[in-house]
N, CA and C atoms as a LAMMPS dump frame, in Angstrom:
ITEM: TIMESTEP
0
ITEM: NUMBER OF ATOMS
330
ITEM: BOX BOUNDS ff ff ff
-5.0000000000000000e+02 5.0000000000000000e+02
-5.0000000000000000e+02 5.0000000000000000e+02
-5.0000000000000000e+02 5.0000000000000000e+02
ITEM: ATOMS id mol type element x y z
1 1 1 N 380.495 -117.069 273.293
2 1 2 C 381.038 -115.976 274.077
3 1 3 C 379.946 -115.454 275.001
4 2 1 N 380.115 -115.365 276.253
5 2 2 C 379.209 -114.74 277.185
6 2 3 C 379.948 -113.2 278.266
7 3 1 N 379.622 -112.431 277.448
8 3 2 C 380.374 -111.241 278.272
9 3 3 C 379.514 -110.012 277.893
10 4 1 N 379.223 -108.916 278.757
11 4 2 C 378.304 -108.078 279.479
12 4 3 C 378.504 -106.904 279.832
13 5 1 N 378.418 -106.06 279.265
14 5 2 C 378.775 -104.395 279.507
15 5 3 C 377.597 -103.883 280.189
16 6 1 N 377.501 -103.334 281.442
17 6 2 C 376.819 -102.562 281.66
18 6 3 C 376.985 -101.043 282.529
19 7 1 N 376.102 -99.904 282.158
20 7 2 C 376.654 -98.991 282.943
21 7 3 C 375.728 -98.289 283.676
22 8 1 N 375.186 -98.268 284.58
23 8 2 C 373.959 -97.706 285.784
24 8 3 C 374.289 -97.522 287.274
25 9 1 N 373.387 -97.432 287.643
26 9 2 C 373.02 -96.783 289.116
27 9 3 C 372.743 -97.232 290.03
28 10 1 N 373.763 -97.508 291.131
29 10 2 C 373.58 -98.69 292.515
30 10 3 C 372.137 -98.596 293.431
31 11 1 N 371.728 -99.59 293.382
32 11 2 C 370.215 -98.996 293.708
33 11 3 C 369.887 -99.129 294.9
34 12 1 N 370.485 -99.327 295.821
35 12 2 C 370.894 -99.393 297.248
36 12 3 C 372.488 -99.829 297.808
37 13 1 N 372.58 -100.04 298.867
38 13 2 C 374.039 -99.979 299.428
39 13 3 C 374.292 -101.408 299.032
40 14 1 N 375.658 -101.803 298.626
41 14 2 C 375.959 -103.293 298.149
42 14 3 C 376.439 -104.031 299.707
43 15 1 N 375.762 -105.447 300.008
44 15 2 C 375.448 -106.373 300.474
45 15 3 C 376.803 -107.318 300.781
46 16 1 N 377.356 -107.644 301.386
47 16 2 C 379.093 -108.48 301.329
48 16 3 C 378.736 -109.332 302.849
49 17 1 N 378.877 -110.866 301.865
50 17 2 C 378.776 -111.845 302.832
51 17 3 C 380.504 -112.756 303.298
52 18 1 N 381.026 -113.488 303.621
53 18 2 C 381.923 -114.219 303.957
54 18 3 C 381.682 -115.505 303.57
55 19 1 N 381.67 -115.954 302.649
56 19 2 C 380.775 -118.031 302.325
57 19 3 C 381.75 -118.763 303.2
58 20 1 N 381.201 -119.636 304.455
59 20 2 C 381.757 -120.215 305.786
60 20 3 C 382.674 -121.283 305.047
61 21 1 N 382.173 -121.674 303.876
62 21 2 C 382.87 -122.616 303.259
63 21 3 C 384.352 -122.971 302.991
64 22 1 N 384.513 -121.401 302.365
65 22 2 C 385.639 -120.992 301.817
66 22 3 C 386.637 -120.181 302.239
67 23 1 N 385.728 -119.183 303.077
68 23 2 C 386.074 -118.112 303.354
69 23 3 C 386.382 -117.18 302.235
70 24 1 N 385.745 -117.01 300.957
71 24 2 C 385.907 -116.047 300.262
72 24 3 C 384.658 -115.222 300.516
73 25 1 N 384.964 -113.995 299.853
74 25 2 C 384.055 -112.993 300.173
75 25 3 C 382.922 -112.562 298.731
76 26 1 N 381.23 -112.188 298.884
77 26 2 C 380.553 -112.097 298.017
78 26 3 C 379.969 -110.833 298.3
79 27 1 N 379.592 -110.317 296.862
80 27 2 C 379.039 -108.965 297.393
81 27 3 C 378.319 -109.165 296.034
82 28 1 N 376.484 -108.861 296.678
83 28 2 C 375.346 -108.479 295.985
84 28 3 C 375.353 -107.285 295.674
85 29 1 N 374.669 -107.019 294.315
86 29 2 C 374.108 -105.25 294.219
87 29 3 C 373.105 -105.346 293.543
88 30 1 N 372.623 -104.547 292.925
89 30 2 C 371.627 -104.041 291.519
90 30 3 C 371.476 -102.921 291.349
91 31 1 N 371.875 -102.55 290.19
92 31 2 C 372.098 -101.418 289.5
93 31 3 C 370.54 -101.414 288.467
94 32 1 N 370.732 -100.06 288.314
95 32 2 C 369.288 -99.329 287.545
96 32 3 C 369.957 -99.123 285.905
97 33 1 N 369.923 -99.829 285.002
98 33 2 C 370.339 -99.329 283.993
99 33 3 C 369.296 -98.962 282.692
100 34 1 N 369.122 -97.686 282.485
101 34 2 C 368.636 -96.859 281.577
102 34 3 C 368.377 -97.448 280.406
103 35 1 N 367.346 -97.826 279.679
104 35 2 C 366.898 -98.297 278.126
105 35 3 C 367.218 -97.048 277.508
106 36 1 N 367.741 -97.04 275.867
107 36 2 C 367.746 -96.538 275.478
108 36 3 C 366.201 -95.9 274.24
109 37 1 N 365.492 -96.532 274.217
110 37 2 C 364.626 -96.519 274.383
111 37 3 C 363.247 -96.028 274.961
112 38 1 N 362.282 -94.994 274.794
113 38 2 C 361.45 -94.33 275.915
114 38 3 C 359.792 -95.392 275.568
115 39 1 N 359.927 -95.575 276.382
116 39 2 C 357.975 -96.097 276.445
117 39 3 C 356.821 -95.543 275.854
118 40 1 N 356.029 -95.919 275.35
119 40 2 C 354.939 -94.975 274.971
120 40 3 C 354.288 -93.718 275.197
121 41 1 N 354.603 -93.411 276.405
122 41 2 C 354.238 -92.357 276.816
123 41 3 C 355.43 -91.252 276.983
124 42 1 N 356.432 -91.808 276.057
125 42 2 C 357.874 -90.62 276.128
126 42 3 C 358.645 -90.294 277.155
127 43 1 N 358.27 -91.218 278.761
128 43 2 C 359.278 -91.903 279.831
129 43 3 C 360.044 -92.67 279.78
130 44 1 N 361.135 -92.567 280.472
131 44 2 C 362.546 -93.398 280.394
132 44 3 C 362.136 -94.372 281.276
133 45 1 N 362.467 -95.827 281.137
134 45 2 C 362.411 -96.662 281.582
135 45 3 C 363.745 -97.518 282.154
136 46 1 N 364.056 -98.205 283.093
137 46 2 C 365.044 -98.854 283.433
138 46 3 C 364.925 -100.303 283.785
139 47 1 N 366.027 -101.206 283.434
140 47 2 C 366.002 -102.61 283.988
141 47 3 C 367.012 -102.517 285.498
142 48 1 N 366.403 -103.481 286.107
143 48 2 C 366.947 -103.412 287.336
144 48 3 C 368.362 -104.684 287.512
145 49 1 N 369.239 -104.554 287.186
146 49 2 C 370.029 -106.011 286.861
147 49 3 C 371.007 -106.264 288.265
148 50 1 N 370.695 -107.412 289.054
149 50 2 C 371.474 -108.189 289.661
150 50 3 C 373.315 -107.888 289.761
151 51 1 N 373.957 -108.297 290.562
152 51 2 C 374.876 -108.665 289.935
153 51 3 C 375.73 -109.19 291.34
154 52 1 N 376.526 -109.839 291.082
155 52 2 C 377.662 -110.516 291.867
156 52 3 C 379.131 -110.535 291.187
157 53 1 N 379.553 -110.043 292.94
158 53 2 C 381.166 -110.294 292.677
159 53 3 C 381.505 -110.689 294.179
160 54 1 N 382.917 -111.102 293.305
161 54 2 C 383.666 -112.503 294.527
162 54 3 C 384.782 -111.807 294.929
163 55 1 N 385.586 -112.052 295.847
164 55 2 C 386.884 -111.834 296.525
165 55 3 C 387.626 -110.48 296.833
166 56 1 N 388.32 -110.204 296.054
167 56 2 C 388.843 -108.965 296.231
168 56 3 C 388.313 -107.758 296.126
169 57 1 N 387.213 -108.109 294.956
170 57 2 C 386.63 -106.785 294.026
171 57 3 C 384.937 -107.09 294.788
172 58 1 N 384.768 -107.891 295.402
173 58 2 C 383.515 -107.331 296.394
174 58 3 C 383.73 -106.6 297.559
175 59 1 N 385.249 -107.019 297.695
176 59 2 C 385.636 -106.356 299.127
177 59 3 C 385.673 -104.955 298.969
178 60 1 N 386.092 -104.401 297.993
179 60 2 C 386.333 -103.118 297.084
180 60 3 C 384.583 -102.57 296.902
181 61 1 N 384.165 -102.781 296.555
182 61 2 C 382.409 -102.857 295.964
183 61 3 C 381.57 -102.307 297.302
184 62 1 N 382.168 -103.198 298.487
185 62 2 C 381.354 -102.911 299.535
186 62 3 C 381.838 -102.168 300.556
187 63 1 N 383.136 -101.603 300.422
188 63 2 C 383.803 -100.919 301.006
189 63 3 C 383.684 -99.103 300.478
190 64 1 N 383.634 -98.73 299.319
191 64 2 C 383.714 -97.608 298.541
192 64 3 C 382.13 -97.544 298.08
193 65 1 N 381.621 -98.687 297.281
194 65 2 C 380.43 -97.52 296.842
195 65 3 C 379.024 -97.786 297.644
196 66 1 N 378.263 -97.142 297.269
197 66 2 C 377.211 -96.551 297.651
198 66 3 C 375.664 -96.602 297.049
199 67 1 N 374.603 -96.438 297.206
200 67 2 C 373.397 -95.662 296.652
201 67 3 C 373.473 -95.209 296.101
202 68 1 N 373.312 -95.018 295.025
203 68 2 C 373.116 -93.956 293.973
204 68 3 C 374.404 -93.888 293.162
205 69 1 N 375.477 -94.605 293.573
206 69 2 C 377.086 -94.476 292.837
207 69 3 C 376.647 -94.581 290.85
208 70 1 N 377.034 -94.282 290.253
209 70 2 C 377.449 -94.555 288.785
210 70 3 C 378.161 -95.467 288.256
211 71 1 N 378.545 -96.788 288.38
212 71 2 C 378.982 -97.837 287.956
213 71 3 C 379.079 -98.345 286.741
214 72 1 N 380.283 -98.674 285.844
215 72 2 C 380.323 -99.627 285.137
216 72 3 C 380.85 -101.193 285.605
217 73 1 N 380.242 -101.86 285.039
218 73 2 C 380.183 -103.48 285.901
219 73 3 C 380.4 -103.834 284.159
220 74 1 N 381.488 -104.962 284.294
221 74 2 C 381.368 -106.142 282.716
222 74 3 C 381.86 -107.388 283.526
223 75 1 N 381.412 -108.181 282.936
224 75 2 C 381.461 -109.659 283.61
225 75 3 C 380.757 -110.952 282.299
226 76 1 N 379.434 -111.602 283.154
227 76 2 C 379.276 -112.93 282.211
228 76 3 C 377.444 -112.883 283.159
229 77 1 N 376.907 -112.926 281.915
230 77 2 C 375.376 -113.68 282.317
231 77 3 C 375.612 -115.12 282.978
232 78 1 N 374.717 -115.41 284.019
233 78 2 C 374.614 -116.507 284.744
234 78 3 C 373.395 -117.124 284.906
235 79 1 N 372.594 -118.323 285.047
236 79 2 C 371.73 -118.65 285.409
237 79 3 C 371.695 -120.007 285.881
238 80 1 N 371.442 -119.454 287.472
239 80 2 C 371.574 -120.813 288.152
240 80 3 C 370.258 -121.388 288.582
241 81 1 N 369.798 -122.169 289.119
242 81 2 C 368.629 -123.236 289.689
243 81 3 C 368.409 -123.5 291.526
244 82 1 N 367.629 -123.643 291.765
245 82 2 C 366.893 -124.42 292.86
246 82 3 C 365.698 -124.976 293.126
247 83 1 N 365.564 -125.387 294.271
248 83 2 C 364.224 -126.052 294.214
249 83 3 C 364.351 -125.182 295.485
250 84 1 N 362.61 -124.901 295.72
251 84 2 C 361.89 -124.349 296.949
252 84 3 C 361.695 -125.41 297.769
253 85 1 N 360.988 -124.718 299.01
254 85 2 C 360.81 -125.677 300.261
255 85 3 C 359.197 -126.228 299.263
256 86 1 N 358.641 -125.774 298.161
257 86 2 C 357.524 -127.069 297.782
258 86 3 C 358.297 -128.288 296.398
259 87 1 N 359.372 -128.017 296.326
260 87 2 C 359.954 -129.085 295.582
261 87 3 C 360.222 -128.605 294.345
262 88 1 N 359.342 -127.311 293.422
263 88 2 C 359.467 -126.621 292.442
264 88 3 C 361.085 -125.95 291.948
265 89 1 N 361.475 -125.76 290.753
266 89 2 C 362.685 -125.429 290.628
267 89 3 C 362.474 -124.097 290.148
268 90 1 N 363.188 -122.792 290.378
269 90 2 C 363.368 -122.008 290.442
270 90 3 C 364.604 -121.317 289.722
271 91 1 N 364.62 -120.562 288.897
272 91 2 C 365.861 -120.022 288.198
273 91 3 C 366.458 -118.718 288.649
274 92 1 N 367.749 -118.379 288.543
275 92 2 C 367.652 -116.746 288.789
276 92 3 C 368.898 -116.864 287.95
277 93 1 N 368.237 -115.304 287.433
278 93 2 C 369.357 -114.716 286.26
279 93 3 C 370.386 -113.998 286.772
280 94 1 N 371.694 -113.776 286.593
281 94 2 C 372.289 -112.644 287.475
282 94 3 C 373.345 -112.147 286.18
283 95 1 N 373.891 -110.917 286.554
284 95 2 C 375.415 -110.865 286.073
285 95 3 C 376.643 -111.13 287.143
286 96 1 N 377.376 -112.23 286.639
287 96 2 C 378.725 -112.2 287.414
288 96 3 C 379.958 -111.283 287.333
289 97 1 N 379.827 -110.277 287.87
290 97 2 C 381.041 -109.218 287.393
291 97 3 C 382.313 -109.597 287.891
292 98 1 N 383.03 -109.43 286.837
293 98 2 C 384.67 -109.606 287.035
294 98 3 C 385.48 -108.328 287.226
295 99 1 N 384.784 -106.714 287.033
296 99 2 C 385.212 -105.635 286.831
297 99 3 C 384.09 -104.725 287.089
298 100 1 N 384.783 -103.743 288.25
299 100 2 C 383.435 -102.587 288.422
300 100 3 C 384.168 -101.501 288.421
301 101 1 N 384.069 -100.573 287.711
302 101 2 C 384.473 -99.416 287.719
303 101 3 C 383.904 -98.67 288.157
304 102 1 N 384.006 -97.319 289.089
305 102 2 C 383.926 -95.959 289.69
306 102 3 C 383.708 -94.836 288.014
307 103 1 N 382.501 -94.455 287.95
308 103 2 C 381.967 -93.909 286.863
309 103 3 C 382.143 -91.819 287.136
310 104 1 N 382.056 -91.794 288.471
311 104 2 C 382.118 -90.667 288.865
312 104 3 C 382.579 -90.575 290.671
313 105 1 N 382.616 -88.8 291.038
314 105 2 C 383.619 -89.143 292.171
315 105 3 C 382.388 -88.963 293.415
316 106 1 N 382.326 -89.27 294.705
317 106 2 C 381.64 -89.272 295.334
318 106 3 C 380.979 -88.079 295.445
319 107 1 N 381.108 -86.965 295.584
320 107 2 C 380.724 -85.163 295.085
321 107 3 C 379.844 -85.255 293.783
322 108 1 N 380.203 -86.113 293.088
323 108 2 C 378.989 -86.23 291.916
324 108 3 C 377.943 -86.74 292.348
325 109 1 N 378.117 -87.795 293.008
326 109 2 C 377.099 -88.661 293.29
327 109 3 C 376.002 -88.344 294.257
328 110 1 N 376.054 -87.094 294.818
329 110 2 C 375.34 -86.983 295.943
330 110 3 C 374.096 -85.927 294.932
């Protein structure tokens, strides 16, 4: 089973490309999500997590939210491959979200 709850903080404006291929639509983000957990020094710490969505619900994603929005995102860990322009292969981790929810209303968020 590969499935992914997360709930944080858009950490800039989300990104929506067109793939020429297909013509479906992609939309990048990364959200700030809170450890529960404080660091040694009794500061909150956050992971910064990736994430992608496809078609309808990027169109939605990049249309409505924002900087700083409150998001819940659940989807599926991903990790795909490449090679660089020196031949080396390269990994990147992402979450693929299938579902983003609106956590609060724009008046909160500011």
């Amino acid at each position: 089973m590969n499935k992914i709850l997360l709930i944080g903080r858009m950490t800039k404006n989300p990104s929506i490309k067109q793939i020429e291929t297909t013509g479906n639509n992609r939309c990048n983000f990364t959200i700030a999500v809170n450890r529960r957990v404080r660091n040694t020094n009794g500061e909150n710490e956050a992971d910064f997590i990736p994430v992608t969505v496809w078609g309808k619900t990027a169109e939605n994603v990049a249309r409505y939210m924002k900087k700083g929005y409150l998001v819940g995102v659940s989807g599926r860990l991903q990790v795909r491959t490449y090679q660089d322009v020196d031949g080396n292969r390269k990994y990147i981790t992402e979450v693929v979200g299938e579902e983003v929810q609106f956590l609060e209303t724009k008046k909160e968020a500011v």
